[in-house]
N, C-alpha and C positions, 0 to 999 in steps of 0.2 A: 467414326465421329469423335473429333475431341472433345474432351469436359472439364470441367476447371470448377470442383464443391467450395461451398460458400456454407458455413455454420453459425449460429448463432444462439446466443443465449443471455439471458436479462441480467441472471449474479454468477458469480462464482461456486455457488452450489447445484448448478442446474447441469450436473454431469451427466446422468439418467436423459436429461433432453438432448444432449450430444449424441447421447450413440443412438438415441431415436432416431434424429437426423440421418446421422450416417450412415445407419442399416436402408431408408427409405432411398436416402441418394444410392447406394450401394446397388442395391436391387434395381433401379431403375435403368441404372448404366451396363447395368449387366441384362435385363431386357434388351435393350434397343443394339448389345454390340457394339456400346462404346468404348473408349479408354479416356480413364481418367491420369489426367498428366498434371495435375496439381490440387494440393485442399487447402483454403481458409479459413480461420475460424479467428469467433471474436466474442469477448464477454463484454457487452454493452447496451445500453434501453434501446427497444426500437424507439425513440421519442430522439434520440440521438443521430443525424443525418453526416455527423464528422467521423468516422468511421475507417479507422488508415487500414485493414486486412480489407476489407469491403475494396477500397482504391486500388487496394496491390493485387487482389484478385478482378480487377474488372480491365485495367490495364496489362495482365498478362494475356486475357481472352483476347485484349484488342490484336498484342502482338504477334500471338500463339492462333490466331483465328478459331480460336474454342468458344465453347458454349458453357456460358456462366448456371449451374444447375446447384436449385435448391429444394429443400424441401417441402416447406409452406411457403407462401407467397410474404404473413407479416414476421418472418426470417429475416428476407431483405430489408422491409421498411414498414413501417405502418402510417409511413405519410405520402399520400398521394402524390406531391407536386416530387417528393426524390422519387420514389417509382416512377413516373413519368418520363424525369429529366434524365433516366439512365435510358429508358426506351426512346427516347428522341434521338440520344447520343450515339444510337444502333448499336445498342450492347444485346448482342445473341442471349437467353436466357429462358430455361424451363425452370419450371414452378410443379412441382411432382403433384401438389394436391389438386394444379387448376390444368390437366393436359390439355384441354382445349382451348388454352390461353391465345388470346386475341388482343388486338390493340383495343376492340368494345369491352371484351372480357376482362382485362385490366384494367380498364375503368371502372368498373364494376365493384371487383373483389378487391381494388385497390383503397375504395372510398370504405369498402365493407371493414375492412382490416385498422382505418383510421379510427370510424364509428367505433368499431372494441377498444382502440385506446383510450378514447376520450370516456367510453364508459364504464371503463376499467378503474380512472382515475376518478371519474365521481363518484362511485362504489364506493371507497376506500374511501375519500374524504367524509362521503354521507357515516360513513359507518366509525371514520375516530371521534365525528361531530358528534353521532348518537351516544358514545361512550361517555364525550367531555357533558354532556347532558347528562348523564346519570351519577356523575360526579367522579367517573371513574379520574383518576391523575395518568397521563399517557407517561412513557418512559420508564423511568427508574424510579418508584415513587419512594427509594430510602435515603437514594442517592444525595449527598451533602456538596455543591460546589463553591468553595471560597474565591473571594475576587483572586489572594493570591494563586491558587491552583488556575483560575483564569487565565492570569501575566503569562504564569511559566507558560500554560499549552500554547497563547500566543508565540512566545518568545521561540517555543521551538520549532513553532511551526513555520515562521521567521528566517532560521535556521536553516532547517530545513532547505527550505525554498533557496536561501541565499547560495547553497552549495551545491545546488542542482547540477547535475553535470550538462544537460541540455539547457537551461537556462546562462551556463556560462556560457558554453559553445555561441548561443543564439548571440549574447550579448556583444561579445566579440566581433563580431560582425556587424549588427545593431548602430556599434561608437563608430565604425569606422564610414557605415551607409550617413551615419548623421553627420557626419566631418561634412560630406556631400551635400548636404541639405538634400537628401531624399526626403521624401513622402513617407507615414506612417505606412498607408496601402501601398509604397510601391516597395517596402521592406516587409513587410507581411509576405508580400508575393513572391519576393527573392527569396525570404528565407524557406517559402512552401517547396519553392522548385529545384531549388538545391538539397532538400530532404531533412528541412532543423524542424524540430519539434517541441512542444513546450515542454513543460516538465511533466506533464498530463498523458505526453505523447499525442497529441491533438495537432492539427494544421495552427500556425500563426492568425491571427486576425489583427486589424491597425489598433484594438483597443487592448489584446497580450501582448503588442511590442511596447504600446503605451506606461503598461504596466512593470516591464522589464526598465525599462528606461527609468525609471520614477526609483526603483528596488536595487538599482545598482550607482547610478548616478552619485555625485559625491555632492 
């Protein structure tokens, strides 16, 4: 049986959660006498459904007829309706923590997994609220920021942006679909399927090419 790991994690420090992952997927493929023929991994919130390693590992299972296999189920997603929409799409997939995973059973631990984010999030808000109540100052409370120090991080942020190299690529193409009088949505979707990416590395939407348009434009 082929297998195709899917990793995940929130920041950039959560290395410790990596090889957790991948000892669990490890082990499990080596029960069952599988081979794994590819791994994905991606440091992004599950609150985040745009997810390009997620894409490219669910479209090699399509190709590869493999079995998309994770560790915990809120790896994949912590929002129901993308869990869902991948299992409608008949994407193969084990979930090591839920083996008895079912389409009921996904419904289930899929709502279960949402319910922690959302309570995850009010946690943390309850708890900067209770701080801003005791007068605590949240941040940097020495911290001095002048309007000028403002400009400049604007300007170079600006900058930045303006010398994207995926921002130029996109744009490039962008002038020449609007020569055409295309559609916002129908260059979003060109640019998705031909593989342009923002400067974010995210899929296009009609309101980033919107934005490109406006930041280049003379």
């Amino acid at each position: 049986m082929k297998f195709v790991a899917y990793y995940r994690v929130s920041t950039k420090r959560q290395n410790l959660g990596l090889d957790a992952q991948r000892n669990t997927v490890l082990n499990y493929i080596d029960s069952v006498g599988g081979k794994l023929i590819n791994t994905y991994e991606e440091k992004e919130s599950g609150k985040c459904n745009n997810r390009i390693e997620l894409a490219k590992a669910i479209d090699y299972c399509k190709v590869n007829n493999a079995t998309l296999v994770i560790a915990k189920l809120d790896r994949l997603s912590r929002n129901v309706s993308f869990i869902f929409a991948l299992k409608e799409a008949n994407i193969k997939f084990y979930c090591c923590d839920i083996p008895e995973l079912s389409t009921l059973t996904l419904g289930i631990f899929a709502t279960i997994a949402q319910s922690e984010r959302e309570t995850i999030s009010s946690r943390t808000k309850a708890a900067l609220q209770a701080k801003k109540d005791r007068g605590i100052k949240l941040g940097a409370p020495n911290a001095t920021i002048s309007n000028d120090m403002r400009i400049k991080s604007a300007e170079a942020l600006k900058r930045k942006a303006d010398n994207n190299t995926n921002n130029k690529r996109a744009y490039t193409v962008i002038s020449s679909l609007i020569e055409r009088n295309m559609t916002l949505q129908y260059i979003a979707s060109y640019l998705n399927q031909n593989d342009f990416r923002t400067s974010k590395n995210c899929l296009f939407t009609p309101i980033a090419v919107s934005r490109l348009i406006r930041r280049y434009k003379k």
